[in-house]
LUMLUM-345143 format. One line per field, with one value per residue (C-alpha): chain; residue number from 0; residue in three letters; z negated, y negated, x negated. Coordinates in nm, 2 decimals, decimal comma, padded with zeros to 4 digits. Each point is the difference from the previous one (the first is absolute). Example, Ala and Ser with C-alpha at 12.3 -4.5 7.8 and 13.67 -1.06 7.14 Angstrom:
cadena: [A_A]
num: [0_1]
residuo: [ALA_SER]
up: [-00,78_00,07]
north: [00,45_-00,34]
east: [-01,23_-00,14]
% end
This chain:
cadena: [A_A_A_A_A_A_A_A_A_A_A_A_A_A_A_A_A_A_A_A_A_A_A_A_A_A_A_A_A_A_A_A_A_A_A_A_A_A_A_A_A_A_A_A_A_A_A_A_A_A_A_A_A_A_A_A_A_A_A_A_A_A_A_A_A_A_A_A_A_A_A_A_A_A_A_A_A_A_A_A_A_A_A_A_A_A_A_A_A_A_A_A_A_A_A_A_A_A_A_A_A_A_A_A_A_A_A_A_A_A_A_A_A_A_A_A_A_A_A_A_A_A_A_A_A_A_A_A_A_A_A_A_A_A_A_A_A_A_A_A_A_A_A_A_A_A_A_A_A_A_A_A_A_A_A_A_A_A_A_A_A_A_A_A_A_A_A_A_A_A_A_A_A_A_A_A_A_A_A_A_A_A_A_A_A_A_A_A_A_A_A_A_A_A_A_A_A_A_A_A_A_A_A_A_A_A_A_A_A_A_A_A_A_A_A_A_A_A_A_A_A_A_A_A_A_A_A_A_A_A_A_A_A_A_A_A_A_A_A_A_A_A_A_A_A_A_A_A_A_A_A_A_A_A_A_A_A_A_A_A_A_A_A_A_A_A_A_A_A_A_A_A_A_A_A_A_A_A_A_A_A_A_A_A_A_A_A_A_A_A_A_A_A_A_A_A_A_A_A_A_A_A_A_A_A_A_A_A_A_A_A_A_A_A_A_A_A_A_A_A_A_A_A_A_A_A_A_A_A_A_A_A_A_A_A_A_A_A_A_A_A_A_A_A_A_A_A_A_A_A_A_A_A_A_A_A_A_A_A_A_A_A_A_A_A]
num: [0_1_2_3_4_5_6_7_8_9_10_11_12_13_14_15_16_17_18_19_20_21_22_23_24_25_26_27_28_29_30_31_32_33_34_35_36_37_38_39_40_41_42_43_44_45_46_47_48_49_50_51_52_53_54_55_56_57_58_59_60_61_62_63_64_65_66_67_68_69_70_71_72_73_74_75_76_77_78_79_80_81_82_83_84_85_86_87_88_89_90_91_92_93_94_95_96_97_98_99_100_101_102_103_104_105_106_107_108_109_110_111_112_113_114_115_116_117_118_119_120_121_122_123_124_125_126_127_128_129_130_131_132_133_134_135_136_137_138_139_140_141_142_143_144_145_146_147_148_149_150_151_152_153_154_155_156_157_158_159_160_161_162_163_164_165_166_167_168_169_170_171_172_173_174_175_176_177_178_179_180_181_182_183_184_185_186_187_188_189_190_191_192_193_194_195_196_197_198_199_200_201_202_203_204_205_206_207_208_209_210_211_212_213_214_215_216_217_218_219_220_221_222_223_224_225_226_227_228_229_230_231_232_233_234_235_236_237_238_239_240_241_242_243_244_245_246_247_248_249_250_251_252_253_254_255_256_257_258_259_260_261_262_263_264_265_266_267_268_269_270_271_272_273_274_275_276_277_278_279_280_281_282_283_284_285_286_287_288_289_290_291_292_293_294_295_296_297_298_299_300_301_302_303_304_305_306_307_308_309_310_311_312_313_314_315_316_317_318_319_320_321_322_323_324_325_326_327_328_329_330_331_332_333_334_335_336_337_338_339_340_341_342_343_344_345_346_347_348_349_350_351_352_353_354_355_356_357_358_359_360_361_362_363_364]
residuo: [UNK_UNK_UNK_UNK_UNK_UNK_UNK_UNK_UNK_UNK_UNK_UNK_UNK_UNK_UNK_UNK_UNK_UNK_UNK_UNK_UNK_UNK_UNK_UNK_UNK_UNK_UNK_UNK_UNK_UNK_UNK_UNK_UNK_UNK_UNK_UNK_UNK_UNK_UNK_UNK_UNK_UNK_UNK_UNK_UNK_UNK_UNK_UNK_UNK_UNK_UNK_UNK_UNK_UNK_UNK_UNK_UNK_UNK_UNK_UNK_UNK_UNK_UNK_UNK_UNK_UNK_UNK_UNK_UNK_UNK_UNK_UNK_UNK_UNK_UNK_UNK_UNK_UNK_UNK_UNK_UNK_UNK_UNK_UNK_UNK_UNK_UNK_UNK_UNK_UNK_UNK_UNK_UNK_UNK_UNK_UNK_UNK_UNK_UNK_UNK_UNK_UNK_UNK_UNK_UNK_UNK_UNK_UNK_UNK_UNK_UNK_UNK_UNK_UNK_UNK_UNK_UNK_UNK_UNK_UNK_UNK_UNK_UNK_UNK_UNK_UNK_UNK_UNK_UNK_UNK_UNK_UNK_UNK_UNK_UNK_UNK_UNK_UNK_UNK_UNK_UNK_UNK_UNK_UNK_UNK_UNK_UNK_UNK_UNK_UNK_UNK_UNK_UNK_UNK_UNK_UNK_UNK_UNK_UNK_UNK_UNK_UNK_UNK_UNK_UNK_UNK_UNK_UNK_UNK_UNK_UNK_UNK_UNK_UNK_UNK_UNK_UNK_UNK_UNK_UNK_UNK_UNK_UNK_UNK_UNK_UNK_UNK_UNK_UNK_UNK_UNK_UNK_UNK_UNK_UNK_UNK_UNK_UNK_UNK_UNK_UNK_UNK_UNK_UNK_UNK_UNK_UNK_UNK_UNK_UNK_UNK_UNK_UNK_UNK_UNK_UNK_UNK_UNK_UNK_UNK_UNK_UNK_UNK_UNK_UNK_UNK_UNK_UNK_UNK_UNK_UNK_UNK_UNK_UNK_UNK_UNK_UNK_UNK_UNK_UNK_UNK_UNK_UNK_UNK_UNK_UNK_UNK_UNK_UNK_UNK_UNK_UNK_UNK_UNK_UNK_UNK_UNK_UNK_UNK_UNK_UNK_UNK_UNK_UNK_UNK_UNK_UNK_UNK_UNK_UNK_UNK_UNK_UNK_UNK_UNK_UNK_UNK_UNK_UNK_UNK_UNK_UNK_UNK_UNK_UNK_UNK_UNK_UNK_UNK_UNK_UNK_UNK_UNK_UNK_UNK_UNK_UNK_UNK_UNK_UNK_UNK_UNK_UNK_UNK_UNK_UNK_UNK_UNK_UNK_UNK_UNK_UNK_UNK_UNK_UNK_UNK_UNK_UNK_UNK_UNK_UNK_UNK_UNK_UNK_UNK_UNK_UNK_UNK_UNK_UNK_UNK_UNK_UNK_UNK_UNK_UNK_UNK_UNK_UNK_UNK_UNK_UNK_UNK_UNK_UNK_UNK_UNK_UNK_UNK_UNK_UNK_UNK_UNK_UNK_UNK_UNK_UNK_UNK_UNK_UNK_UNK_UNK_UNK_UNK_UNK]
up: [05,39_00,22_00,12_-00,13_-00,08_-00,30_00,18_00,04_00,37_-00,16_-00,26_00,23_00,08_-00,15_-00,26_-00,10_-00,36_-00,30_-00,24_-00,34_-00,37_-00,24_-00,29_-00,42_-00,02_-00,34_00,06_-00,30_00,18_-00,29_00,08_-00,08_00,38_-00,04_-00,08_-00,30_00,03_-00,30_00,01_00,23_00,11_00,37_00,14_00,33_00,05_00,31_00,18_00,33_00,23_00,39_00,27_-00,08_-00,01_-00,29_00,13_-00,30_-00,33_-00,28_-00,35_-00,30_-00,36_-00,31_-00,36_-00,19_-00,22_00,36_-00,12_00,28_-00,02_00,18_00,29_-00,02_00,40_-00,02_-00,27_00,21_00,28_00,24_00,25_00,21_00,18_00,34_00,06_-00,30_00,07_-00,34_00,05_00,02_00,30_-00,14_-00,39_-00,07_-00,35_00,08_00,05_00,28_00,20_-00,01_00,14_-00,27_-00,20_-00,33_-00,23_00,09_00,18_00,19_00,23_00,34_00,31_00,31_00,23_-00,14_-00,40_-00,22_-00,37_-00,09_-00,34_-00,25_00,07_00,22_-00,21_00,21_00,26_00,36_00,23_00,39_00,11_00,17_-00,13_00,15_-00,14_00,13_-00,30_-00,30_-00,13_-00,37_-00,16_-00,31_-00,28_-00,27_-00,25_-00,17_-00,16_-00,38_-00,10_00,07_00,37_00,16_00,34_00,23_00,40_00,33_00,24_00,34_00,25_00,30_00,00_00,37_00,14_00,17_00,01_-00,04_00,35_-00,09_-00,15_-00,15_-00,37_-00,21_-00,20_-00,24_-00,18_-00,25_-00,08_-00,16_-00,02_-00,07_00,32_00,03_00,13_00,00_-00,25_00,00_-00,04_00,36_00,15_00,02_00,38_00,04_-00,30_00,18_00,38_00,04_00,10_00,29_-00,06_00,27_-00,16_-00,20_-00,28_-00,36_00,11_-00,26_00,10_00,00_00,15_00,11_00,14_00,22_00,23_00,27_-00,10_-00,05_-00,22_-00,11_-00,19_-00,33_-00,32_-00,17_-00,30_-00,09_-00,33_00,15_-00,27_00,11_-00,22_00,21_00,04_00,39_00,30_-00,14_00,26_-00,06_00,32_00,27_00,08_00,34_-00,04_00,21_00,10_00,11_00,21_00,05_-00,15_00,26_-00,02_-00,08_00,12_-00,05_00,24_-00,26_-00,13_-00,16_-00,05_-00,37_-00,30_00,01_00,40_-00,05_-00,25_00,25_-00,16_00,07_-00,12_-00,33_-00,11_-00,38_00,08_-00,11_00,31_00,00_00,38_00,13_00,12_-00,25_-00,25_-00,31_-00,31_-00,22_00,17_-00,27_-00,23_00,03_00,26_00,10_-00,35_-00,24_00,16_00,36_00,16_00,37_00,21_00,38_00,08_00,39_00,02_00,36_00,08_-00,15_00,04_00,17_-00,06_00,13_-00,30_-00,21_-00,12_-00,17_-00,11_-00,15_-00,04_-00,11_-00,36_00,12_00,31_00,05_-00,34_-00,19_-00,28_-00,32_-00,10_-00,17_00,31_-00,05_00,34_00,08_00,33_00,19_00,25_00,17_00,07_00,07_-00,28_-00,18_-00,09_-00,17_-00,40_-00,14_-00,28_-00,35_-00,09_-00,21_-00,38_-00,16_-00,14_00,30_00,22_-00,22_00,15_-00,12_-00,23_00,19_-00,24_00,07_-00,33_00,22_00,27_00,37_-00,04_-00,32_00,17_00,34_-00,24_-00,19_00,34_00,16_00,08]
north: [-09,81_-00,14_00,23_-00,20_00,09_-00,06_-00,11_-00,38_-00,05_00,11_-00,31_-00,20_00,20_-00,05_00,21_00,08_00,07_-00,13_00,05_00,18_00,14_00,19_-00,06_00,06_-00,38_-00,14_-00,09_-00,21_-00,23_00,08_00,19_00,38_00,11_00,35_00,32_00,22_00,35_00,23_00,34_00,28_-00,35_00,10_-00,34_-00,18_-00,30_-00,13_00,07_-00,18_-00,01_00,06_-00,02_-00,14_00,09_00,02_-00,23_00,02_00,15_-00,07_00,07_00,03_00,17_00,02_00,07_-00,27_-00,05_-00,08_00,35_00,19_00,38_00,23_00,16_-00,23_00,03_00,34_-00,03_-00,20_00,12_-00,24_00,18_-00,22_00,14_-00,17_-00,05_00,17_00,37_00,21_00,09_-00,21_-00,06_-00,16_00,14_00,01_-00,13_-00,36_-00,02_00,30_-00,18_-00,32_00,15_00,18_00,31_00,12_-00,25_-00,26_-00,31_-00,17_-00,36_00,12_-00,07_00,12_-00,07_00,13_00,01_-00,20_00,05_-00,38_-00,14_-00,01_00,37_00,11_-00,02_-00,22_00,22_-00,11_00,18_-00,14_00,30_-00,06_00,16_-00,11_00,13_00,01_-00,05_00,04_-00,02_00,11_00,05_00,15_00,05_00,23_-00,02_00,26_-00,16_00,08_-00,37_-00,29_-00,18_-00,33_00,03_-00,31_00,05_-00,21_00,18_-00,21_00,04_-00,16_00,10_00,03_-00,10_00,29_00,36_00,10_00,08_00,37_00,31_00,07_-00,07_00,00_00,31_00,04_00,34_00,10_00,33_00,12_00,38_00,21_00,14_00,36_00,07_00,31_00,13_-00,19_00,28_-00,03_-00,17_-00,36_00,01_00,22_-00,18_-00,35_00,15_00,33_00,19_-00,12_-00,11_00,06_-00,05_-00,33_00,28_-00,11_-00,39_-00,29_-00,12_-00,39_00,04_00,19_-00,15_00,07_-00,28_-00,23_-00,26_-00,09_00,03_-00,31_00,14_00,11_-00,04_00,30_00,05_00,23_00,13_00,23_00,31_00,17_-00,03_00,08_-00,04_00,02_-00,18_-00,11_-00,21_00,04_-00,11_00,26_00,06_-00,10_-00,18_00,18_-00,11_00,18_-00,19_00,16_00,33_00,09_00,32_-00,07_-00,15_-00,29_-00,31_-00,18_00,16_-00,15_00,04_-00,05_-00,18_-00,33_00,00_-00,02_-00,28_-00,18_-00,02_00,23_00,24_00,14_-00,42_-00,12_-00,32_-00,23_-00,16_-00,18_-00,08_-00,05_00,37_00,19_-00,05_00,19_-00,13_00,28_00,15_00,24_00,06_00,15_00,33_-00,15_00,13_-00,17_-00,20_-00,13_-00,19_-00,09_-00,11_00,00_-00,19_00,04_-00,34_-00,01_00,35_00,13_00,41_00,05_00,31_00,06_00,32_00,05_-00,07_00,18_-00,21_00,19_00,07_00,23_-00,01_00,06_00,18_00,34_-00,13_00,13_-00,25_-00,03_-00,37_-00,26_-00,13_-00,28_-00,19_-00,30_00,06_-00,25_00,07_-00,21_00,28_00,06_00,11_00,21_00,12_00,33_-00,03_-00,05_00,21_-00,07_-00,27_00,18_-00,08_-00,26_00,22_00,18_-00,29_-00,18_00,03_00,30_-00,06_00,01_00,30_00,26_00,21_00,22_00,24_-00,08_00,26_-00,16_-00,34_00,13_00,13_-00,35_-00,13_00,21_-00,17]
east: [-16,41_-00,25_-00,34_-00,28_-00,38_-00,22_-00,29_-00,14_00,12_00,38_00,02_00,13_00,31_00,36_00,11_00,32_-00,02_00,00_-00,26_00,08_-00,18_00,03_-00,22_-00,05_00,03_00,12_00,35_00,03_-00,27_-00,25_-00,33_00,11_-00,02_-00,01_00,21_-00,08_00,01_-00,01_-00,21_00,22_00,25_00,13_00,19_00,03_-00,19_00,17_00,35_00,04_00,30_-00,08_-00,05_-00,40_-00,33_-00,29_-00,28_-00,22_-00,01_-00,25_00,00_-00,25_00,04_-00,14_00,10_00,18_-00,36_-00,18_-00,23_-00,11_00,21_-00,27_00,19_00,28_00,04_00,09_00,25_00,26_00,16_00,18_00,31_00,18_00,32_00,16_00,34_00,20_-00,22_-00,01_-00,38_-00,27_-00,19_-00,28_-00,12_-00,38_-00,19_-00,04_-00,36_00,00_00,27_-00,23_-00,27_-00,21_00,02_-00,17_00,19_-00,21_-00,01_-00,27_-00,03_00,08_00,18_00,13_00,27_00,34_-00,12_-00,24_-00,11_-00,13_-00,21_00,03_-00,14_00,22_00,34_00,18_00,14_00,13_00,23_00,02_00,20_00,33_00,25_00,42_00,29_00,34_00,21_-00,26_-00,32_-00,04_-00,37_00,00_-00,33_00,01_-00,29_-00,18_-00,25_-00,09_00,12_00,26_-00,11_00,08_00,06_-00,06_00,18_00,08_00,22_00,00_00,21_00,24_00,34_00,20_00,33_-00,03_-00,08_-00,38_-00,13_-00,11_00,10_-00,29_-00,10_-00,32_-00,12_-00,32_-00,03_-00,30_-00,14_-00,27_-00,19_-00,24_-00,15_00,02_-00,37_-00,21_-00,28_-00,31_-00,25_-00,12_-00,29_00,06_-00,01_00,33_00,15_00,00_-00,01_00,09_00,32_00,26_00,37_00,23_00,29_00,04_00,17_-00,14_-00,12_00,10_00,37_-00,02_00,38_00,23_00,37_00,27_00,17_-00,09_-00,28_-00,36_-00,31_-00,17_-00,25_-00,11_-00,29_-00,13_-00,18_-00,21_-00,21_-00,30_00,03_-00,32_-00,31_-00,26_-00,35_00,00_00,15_00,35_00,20_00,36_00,15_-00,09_00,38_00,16_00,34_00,24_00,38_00,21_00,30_00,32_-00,09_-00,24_-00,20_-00,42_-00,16_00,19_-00,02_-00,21_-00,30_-00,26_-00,39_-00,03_00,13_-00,21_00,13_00,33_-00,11_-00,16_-00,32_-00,30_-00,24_00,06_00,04_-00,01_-00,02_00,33_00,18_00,32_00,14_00,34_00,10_-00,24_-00,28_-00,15_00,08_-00,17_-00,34_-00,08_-00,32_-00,26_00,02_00,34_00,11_00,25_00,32_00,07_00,26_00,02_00,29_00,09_00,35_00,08_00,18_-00,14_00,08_00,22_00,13_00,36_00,19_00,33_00,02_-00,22_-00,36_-00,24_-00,29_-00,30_-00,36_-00,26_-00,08_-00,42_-00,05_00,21_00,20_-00,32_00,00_00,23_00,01_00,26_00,20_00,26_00,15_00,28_00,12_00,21_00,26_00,29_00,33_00,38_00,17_00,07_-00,35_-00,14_00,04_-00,32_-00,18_00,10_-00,23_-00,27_00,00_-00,20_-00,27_-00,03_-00,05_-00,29_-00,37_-00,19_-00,29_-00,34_-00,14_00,27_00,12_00,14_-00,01_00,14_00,29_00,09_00,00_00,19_00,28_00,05_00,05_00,30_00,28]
% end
């Protein structure tokens, strides 16, 4: 195949392809252009021969009555597998993979992944993602009712073999942070302590292979009811490139840094390479979502990676923590985690019936 870019000044160039899709058009020719899955329905919603390359995916959802399920986005996970592997390399809930957690949607858009109106449920994929011999994607729904499930797969398919070895990977997980007591002064709560060691930071991911990081969103559900100072994102991201000892060759200054944004921000940003989608209530409580997708600058690793981040400062805090990262790889890759069940992957309520222990239990893999 021919090395061509995406940009403007590339449009001009020759491109020896040919243009494909996949899509839940009515065959018949009438207007029935989706697939319906049934409640706990596992089935693949594209099979395509290689060697190609996924240009752009989006899909939308609903139940057959048009009725908005709440958390919908959370009961459907999407996989997608490269060139006849066994394990998935991509499997997330479908609204985490597009670019926002807690089983919502929201208008937004950067560079690689959009959520458009009507309120953010139609979702848009730019990732590349080649194959040599296959690209399968596969949804399984757990919603509580029957769904119809709308999809365009895009892509170019090659005469020739796919100019790199490496392959697209998204991986979801979600816990409770394991902090410390809060029955200190609010000062050593937020600030105090020193970590040395990166041991007990919030794992965005964690593979083996030769590769790079392109990024990540991360979700989080502040779980302290406080009166006093309550920022949630104290934490320096720390990652750690071919298992390196700390301090790694990129450490951070704080949550909203790696974010790109500033100051203990609420406000709601969407750019390119990063953005806020959720800033947060009142004291920073309730949800937030924020992204940060190095599609400029990317993080090589001819190993390994570790990519994580304080969960507050000195890993002090224990709040709801759900990320997407995004990595391109060799194969094979590390299994992921069994995908967590339904019930344990819905948002929690924002009155807690529960104590944390309780709620880091329901959460073990």
């Amino acid at each position: 195949m021919t090395n061509f870019g995406t940009s403007l000044r590339d449009l001009y160039r020759v491109r020896d392809a040919k243009r494909k899709r996949a899509s839940s058009y009515d065959t018949t020719g009438g207007n029935r252009d989706f697939l319906r899955f049934l409640p706990g329905e596992r089935k693949d919603i594209c099979d395509l021969k290689g060697p190609g390359c996924i240009t752009h995916i989006w899909m939308t959802m609903a139940p057959l009555d048009d009725s908005i399920e709440e958390y919908l986005h959370r009961k459907v996970i999407l996989r997608m597998y490269w060139d006849g592997e066994e394990q998935p390399s991509v499997e997330a809930p479908i609204g985490d993979f597009f670019g926002m957690g807690h089983g919502i949607t929201k208008n937004y858009s950067s560079a690689p992944l959009q959520m458009s109106p009507e309120d953010g449920r139609a979702l848009n994929c730019f990732f590349p993602m080649p194959f040599g011999s296959q690209a399968r994607i596969e949804i399984e729904s757990e919603a509580n009712d029957p769904i119809k499930f709308y999809f365009y797969v895009d892509y170019e398919a090659y005469d020739k073999e796919i100019d790199s070895p490496l392959r697209f990977h998204a991986i979801w997980k979600r816990e409770i942070t394991d902090g410390i007591e809060d029955n200190i002064s609010n000062a050593m709560f937020e600030f105090g302590g020193k970590n040395t060691t990166g041991d007990g930071n919030y794992v965005l991911l964690d593979a083996k292979g030769k590769g790079h990081y392109v990024g990540c969103n991360l979700n989080i559900h502040n779980l302290r009811f406080t009166q006093e100072w309550n920022w949630y994102g104290e934490g320096d991201d720390m990652i750690f490139i071919d298992g390196e000892p700390w301090p790694p060759s990129l450490h951070g200054t704080g949550m909203e840094d790696y974010f790109n944004t500033a100051w203990c921000p609420q406000q709601e940003i969407c750019t390119p390479y990063h953005g806020i989608i959720l800033g947060g209530g009142p004291n920073w409580s309730g949800r937030i979502s924020t992204y940060r997708y190095h599609i400029q600058d990317p993080v090589m690793f001819e190993e390994s990676i570790k990519v994580t981040i304080e969960h507050g400062h000195n890993n002090h805090r224990s709040d709801d923590y759900a990320s997407t990262a995004y990595w391109y790889q060799t194969e094979p890759h590390q299994a992921f985690h069994p995908m967590l069940s339904v019930e344990k992957r819905l948002p929690l309520p924002d009155v807690l019936p529960f104590n944390q222990e309780d709620m880091k239990k329901n959460f073990d893999y």
